[in-house]
C-alpha positions as CSV (number, residue, x, y, z in Angstrom):
1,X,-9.5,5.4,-10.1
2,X,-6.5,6.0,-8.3
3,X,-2.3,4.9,-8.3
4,X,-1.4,2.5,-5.3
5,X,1.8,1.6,-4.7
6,X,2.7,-0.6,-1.5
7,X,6.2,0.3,0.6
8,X,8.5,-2.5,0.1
9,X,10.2,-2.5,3.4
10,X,8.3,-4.0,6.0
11,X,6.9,-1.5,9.2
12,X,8.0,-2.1,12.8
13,X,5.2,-4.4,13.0
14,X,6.2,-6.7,9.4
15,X,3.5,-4.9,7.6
16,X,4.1,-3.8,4.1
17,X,1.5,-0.7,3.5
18,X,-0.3,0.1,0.6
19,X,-0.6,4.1,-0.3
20,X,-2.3,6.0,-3.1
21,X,-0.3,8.3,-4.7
22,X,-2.8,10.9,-5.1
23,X,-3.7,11.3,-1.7
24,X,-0.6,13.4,-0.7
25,X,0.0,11.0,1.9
26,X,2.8,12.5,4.5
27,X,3.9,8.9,5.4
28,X,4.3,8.0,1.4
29,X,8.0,5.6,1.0
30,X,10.9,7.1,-0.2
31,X,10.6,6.5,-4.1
32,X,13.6,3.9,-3.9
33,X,11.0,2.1,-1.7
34,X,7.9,2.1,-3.6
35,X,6.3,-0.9,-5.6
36,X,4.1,0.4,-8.4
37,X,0.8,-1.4,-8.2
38,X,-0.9,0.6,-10.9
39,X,-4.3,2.2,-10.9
40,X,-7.3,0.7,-9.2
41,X,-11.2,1.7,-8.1
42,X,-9.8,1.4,-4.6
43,X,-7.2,0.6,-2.3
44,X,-9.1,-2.9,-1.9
45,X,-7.8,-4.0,-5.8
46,X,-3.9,-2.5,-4.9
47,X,-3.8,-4.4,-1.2
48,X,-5.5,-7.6,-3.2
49,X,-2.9,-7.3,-6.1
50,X,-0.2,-6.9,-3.3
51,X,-1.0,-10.2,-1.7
52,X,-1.2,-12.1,-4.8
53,X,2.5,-10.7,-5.8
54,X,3.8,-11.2,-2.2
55,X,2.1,-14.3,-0.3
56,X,4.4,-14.5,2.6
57,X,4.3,-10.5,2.4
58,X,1.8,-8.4,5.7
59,X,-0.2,-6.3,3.4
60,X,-1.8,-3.5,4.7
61,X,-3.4,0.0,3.7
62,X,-2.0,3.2,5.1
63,X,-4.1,4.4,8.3
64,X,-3.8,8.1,6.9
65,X,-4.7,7.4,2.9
66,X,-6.2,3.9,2.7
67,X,-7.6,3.7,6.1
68,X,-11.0,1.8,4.7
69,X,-7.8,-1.4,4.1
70,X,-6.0,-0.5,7.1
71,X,-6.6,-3.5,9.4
72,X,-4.7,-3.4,12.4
């Protein structure tokens, strides 16, 4: 079990990436910029969780620390 929390301004491409915290990720959001989206099994129930808080929202995971939910 793991934090997520998903950057809340949108990447170059209009994605909004989902990080875990525990990963150490070097491309984490400045903390002003984070949405906490609590502790889940994986980064599939924090990038679900995302799109059910933000419908119009591109979720994605992080290529570098939730690469199994990065999708583009």
């Amino acid at each position: 079990m793991s934090r997520f929390i998903m950057n809340t301004n949108a990447q170059r491409n209009g994605d909004h990436e989902v990080h875990e915290v525990a990963s150490s990720c070097s491309h984490m959001p400045l903390a002003s910029n984070q949405e906490d989206l609590g502790i889940h099994a994986s980064c599939r129930g924090a990038v679900a969780l995302a799109r059910v808080r933000h419908p119009n929202y591109r979720i994605n995971g992080c290529y570098y620390c939730c690469n199994s939910c990065h999708t583009s």
